[in-house]
DRENMIGU-809618 format. One line per field, with one value per residue (C-alpha): residue number from 1; z, x, y. Coordinates in pm, 1 decimal, m for minus. Last residue first. Layout:
N
i: [NUM,...];
pz: [Z,...];
px: [X,...];
py: [Y,...];
//
This chain:
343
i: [343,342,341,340,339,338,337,336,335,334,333,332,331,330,329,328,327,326,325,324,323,322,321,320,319,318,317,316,315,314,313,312,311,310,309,308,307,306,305,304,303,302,301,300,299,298,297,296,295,294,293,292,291,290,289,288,287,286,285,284,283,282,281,280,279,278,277,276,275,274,273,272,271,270,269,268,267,266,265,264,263,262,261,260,259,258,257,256,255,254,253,252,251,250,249,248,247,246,245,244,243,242,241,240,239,238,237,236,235,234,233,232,231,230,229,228,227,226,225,224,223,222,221,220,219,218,217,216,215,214,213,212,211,210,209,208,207,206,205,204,203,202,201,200,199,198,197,196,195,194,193,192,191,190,189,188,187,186,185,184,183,182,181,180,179,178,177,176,175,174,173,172,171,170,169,168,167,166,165,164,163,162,161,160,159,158,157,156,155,154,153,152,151,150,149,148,147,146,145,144,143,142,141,140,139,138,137,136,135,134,133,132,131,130,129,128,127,126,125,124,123,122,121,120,119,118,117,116,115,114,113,112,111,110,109,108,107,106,105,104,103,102,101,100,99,98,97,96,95,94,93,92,91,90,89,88,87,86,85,84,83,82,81,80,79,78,77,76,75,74,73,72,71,70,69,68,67,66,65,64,63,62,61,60,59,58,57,56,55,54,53,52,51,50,49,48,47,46,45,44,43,42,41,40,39,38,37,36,35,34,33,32,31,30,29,28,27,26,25,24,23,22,21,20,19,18,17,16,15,14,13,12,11,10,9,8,7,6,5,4,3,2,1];
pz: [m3.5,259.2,197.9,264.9,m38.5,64.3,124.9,497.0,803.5,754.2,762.7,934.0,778.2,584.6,636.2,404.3,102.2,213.6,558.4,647.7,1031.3,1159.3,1371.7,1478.0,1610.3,1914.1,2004.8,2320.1,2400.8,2646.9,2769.9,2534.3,2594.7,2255.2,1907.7,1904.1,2125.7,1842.0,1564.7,1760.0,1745.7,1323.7,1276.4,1498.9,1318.2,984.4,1090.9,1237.3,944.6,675.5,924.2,930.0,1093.5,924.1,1078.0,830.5,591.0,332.7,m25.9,m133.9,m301.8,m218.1,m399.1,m129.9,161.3,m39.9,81.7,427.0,590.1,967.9,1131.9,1011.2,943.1,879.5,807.9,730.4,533.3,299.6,338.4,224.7,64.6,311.4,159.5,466.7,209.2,198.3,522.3,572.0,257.2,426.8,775.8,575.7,506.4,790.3,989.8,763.0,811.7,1192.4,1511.4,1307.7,1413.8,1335.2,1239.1,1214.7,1491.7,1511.9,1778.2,1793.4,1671.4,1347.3,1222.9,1465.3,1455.8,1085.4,1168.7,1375.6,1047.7,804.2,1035.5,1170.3,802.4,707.5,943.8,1329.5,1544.9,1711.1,1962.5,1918.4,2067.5,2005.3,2308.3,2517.3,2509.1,2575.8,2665.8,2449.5,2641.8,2350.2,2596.1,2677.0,2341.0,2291.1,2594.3,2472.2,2150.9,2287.2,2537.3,2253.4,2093.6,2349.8,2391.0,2014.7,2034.6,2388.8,2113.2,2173.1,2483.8,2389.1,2068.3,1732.4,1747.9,1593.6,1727.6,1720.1,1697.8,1783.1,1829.7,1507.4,1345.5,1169.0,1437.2,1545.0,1342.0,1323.3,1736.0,1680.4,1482.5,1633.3,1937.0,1859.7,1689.0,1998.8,2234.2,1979.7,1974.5,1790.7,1767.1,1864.6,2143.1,2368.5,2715.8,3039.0,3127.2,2943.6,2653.5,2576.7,2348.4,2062.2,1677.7,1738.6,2015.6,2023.7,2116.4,2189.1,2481.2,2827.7,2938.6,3251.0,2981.0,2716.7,3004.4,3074.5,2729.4,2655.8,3012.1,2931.4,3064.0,2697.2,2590.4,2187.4,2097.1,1773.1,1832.6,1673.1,1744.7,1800.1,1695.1,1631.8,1660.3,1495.3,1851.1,1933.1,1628.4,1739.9,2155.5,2021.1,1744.9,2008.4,2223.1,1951.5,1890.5,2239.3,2237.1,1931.4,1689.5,1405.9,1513.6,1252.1,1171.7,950.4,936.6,823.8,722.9,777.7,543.9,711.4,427.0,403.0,761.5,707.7,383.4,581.9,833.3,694.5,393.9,721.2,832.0,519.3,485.6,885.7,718.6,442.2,727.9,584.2,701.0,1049.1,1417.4,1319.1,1451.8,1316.3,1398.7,1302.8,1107.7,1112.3,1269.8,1551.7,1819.4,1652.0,1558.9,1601.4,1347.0,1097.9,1085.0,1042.9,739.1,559.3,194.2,m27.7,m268.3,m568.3,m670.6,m986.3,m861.7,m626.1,m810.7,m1035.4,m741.4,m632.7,m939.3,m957.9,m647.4,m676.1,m1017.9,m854.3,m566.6,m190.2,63.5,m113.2,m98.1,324.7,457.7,166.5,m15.0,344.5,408.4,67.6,122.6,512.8,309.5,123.6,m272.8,m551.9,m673.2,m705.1,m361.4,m182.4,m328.0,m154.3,141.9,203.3,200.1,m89.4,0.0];
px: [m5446.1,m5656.8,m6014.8,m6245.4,m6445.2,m6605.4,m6963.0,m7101.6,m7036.9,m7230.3,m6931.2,m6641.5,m6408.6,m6057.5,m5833.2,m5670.0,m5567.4,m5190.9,m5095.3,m4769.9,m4719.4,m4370.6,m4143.6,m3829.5,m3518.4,m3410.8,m3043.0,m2909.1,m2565.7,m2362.1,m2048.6,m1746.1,m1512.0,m1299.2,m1284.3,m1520.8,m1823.4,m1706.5,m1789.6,m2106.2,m2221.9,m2142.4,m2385.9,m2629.5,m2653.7,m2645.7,m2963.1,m3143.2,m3051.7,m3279.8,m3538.1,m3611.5,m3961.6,m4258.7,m4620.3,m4872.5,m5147.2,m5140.0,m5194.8,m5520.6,m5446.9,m5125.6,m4779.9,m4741.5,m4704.1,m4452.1,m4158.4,m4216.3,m4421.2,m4300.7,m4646.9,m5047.1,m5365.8,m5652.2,m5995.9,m6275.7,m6615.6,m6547.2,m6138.9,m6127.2,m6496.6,m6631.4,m6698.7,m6541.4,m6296.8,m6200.3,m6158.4,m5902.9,m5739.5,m5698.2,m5577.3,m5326.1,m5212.8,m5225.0,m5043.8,m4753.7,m4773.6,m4685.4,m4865.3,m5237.9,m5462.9,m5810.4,m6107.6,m6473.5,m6439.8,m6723.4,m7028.4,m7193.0,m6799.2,m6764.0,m6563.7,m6329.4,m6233.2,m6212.5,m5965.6,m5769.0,m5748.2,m5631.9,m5361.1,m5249.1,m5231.2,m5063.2,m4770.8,m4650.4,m4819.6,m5203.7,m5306.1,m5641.5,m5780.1,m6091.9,m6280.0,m6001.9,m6242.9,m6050.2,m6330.8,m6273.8,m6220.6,m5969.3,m5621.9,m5783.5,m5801.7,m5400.4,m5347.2,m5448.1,m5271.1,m4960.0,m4959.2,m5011.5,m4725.5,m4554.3,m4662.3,m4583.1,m4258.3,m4245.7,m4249.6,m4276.6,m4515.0,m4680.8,m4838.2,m4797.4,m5093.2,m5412.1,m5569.0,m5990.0,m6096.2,m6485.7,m6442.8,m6357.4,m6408.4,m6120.1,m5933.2,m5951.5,m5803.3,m5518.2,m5496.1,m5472.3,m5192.8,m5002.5,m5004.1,m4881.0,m4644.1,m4529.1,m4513.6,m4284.4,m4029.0,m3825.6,m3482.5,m3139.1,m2992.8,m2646.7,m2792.6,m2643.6,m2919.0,m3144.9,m3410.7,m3468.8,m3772.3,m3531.3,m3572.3,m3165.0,m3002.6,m2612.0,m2349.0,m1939.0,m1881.9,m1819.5,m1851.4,m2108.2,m2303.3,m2325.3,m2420.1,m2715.0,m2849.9,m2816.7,m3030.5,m3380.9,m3473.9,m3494.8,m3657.2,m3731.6,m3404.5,m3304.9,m2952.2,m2675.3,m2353.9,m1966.0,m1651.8,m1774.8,m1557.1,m1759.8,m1866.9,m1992.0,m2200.6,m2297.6,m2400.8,m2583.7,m2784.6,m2917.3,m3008.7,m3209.8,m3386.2,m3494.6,m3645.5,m3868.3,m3936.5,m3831.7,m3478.2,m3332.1,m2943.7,m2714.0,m2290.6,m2183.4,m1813.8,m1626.4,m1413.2,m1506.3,m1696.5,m1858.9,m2005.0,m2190.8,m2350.9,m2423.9,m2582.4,m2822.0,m2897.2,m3014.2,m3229.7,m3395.3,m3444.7,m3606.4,m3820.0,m3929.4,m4090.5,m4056.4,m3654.0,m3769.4,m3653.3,m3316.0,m3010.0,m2656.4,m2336.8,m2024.9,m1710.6,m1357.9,m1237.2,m1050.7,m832.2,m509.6,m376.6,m665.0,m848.4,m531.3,m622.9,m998.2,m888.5,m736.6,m566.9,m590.3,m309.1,m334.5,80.5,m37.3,m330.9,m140.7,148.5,m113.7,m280.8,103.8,192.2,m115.8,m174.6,269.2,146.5,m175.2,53.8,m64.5,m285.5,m577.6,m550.6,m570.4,m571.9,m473.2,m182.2,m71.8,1.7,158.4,363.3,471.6,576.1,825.3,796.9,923.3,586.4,724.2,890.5,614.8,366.5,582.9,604.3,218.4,224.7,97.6,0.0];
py: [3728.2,3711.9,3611.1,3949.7,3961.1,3619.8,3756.8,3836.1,3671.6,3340.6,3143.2,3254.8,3550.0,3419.5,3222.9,2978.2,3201.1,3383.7,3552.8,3478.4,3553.0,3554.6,3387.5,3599.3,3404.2,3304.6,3251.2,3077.6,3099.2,2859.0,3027.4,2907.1,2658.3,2704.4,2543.3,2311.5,2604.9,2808.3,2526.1,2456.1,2821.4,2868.4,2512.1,2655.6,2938.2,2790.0,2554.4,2867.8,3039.5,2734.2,2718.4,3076.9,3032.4,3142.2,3135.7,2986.0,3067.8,2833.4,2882.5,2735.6,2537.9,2408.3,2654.6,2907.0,2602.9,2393.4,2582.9,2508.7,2811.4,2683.0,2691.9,2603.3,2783.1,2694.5,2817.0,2591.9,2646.8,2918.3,2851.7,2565.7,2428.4,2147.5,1807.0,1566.9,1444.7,1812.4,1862.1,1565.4,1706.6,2018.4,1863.0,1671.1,1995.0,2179.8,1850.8,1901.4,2299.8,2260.2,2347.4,2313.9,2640.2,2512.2,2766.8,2731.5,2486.6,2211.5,2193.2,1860.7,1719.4,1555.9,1819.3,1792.0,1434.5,1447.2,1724.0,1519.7,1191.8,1455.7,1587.5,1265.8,1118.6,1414.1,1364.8,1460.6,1250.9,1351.7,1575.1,1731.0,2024.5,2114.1,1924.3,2106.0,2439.7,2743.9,3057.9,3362.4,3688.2,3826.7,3757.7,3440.4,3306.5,3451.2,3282.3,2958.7,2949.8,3059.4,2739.5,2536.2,2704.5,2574.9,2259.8,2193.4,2281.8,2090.8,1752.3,1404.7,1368.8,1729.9,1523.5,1758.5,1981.4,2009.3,2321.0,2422.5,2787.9,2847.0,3237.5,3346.8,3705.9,3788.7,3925.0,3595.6,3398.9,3635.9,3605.3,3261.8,3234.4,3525.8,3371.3,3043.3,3218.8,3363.4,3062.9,2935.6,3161.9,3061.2,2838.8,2784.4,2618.2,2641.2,2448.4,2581.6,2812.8,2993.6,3024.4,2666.2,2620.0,2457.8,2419.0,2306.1,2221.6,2282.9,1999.9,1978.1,1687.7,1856.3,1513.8,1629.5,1854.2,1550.2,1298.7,1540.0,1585.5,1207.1,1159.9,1298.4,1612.6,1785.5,1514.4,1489.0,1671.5,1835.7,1786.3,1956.1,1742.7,1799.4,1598.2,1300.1,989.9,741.6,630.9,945.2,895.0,598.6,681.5,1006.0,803.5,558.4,785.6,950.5,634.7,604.9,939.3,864.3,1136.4,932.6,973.9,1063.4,1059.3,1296.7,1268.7,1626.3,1683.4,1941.1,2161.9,2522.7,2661.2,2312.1,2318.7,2643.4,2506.9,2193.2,2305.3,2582.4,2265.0,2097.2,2365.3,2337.9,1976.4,1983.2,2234.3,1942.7,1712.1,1399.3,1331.3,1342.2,1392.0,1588.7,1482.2,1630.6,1470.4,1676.0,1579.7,1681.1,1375.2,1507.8,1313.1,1471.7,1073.9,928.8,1073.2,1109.2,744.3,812.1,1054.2,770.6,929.7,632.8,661.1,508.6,550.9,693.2,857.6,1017.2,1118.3,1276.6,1498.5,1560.3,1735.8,1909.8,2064.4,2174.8,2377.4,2546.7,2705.0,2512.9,2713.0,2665.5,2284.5,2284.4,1951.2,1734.0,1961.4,2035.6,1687.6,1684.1,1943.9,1856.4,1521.1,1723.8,1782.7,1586.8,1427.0,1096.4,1121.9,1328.5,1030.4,767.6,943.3,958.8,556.8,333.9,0.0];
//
């Protein structure tokens, strides 16, 4: 097998060169790049980046947990990572967890195993014991779409209690007081709690009585969101509106409202949260709250690769959620003519 110095010999240039050559490419002249990128191939030289692993005790690649690969904003804050992580030459190994706590344990205890040098978790317990082992290691991690606001935890995210807010509060200033939610299950998910706990206040905030009969907690996918609304609608005394906690449940929720033969938004309002790219294109475009998935992914990226490099204070950034109002809300039924849908 070909070694490192064989390739400096053919090439003509020192080992530090080729080493250099490997690790940093910009920082060797054009000519020397390609004088030792053909002695390479001609001696087939394998360069083995777990060997030079062991031998600094980095592996130049980061761990990244997200708890589905359906959900397209999970996509978008991964692209965040990933761009970030490119500019600085690492490498990003990617698990899900399905949402379930037990998988995620399992993904922290194998990518530490790979030799990891850091991980962005989007965490389904936040009490559980991966968090804690991380903190007493002193092992490298940020959370990401997180609630946590203080204390030793690094996280990015929203404000979810917000746009729970501004959801409902849109809904209604337009005139609704019968507002159901479809919300990812609490168990899995203090996102969804939280913008629960949004909803509510925001209800309270305009005198309207909560009613748990419309709220339904259900997994996160359009199955769940078609199947809650069903639920809903078949209530003595349906919602005119639903606030769904992420745009995959809206739009299962829509279908699920359609198969039930009610005209979106005449009949049904909804709205849903993180304004994945698909939202503007359904019929009708959904009205959702934003979240800058793709920066929060970046950011967290750019925070872990300080918190690497020196033992920083824990940070936590949250970003702005907004409302996008688009063609799923509008007045309630019976509330004059259809002039006022949202565009």
């Amino acid at each position: 097998m070909s070694t490192m110095m064989d390739v400096a010999k053919l090439a003509g240039v020192s080992t530090a060169t080729v080493s250099r050559f490997i690790n940093s490419p910009d920082t060797v002249r054009e000519a020397t790049r390609e004088k030792i990128n053909r002695a390479m191939k001609i001696c087939n030289y394998k360069y083995n980046a777990l060997a030079r692993g062991f031998a600094t005790k980095k592996s130049n690649t980061i761990g990244l947990i997200i708890p589905t690969i359906s959900n397209p904003v999970f996509a978008d804050s991964t692209q965040g990572v990933q761009d970030c992580a490119d500019k600085r030459k690492m490498q990003v190994i990617l698990g899900n967890s399905y949402y379930r706590y037990e998988q995620e344990e399992k993904l922290v205890k194998t990518l530490r195993e790979k030799q990891v040098d850091g991980l962005i978790i989007t965490t389904t317990n936040l009490k559980g014991n991966v968090l804690k082992i991380l903190l007493e290691e002193n092992f490298p991690f940020i959370l990401l779409f997180s609630t946590v606001k203080r204390g030793p935890l690094s996280a990015v995210g929203v404000d979810n209690y917000r746009g729970g807010y501004l959801a409902t509060e849109h809904l209604i200033t337009l005139g609704h007081k019968r507002i159901g939610m479809i919300a990812g299950s609490f168990a899995i998910t203090d996102r969804s709690y939280h913008r629960w706990h949004g909803y509510r206040q925001s209800l309270k905030n305009y005198g309207i009585p909560y009613d748990k009969e419309i709220l339904v907690q259900t997994e996160y996918s359009l199955a769940g969101g078609r199947d809650a609304v069903k639920k809903l609608l078949a209530l003595k005394k349906p919602p005119t509106a639903v606030f769904c906690s992420n745009d995959y449940l809206a739009l299962g929720a829509m279908k699920g409202a359609r198969e039930m033969g009610l005209q979106l938004p005449d009949d049904l309002s909804i709205v849903g949260f993180d304004d994945m790219q698909t939202a503007s294109y359904v019929i009708p475009a959904l009205t959702t709250i934003q979240q800058p998935a793709y920066k929060m992914g970046e950011i967290a990226a750019e925070l872990l690769f300080q918190r690497m490099e020196s033992a920083a204070k824990p940070v936590q950034k949250m970003l702005e959620s907004t409302l996008i109002i688009r063609e799923s809300t509008t007045i309630p039924p019976g509330r004059g003519n259809h002039a006022a849908h949202n565009k």
